[in-house]
C-alpha positions in Angstrom: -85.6 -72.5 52.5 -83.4 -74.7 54.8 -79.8 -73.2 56.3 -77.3 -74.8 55.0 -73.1 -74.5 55.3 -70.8 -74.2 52.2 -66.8 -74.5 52.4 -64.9 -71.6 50.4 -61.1 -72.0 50.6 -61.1 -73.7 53.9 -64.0 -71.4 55.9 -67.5 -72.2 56.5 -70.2 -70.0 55.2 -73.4 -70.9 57.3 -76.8 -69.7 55.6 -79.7 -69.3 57.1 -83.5 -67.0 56.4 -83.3 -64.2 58.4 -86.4 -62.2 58.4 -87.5 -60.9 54.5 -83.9 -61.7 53.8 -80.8 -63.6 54.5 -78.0 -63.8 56.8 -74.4 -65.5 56.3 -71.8 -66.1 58.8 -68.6 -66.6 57.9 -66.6 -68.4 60.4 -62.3 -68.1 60.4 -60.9 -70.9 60.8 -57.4 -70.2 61.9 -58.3 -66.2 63.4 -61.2 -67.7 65.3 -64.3 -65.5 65.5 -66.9 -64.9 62.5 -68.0 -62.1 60.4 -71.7 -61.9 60.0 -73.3 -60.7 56.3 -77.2 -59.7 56.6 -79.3 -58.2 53.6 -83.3 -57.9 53.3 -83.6 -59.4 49.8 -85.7 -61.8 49.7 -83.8 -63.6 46.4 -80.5 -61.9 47.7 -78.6 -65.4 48.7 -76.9 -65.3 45.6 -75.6 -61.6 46.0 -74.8 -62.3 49.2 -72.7 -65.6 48.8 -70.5 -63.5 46.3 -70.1 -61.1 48.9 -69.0 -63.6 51.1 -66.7 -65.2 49.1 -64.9 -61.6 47.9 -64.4 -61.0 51.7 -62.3 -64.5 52.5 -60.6 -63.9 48.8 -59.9 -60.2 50.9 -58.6 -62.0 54.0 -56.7 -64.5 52.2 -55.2 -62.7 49.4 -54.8 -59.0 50.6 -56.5 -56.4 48.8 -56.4 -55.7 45.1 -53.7 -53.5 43.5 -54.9 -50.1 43.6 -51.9 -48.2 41.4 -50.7 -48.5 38.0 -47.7 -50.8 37.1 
């Protein structure tokens, strides 16, 4: 399989094979830099998108509410 980008919520998720698996970079678009995701799942892409796209969700939106109301 091919690399290929995605946009999610204005940053670029760049695919590509990396060995057995799969590695993602996530570029920032406003912090500069990237974050870099790697697994060694061959059929892990899926996974690994959805890991992806909790992280910017993270970076954009703050973590979750840990505590009760």
């Amino acid at each position: 399989m091919a690399a290929r980008t995605t946009i999610y919520r204005g940053h670029r998720i760049h695919s590509a094979p990396h060995g057995p698996g799969w590695r993602l970079r996530i570029v920032l678009p406003r912090r500069g830099g990237n974050t870099i995701l790697r697994n060694r799942v061959p059929r892990g892409l899926p996974q690994l998108l959805a890991e992806a796209r909790l992280h910017i969700d993270r970076l954009l939106d703050g973590a979750a509410w840990q505590h009760a109301p």
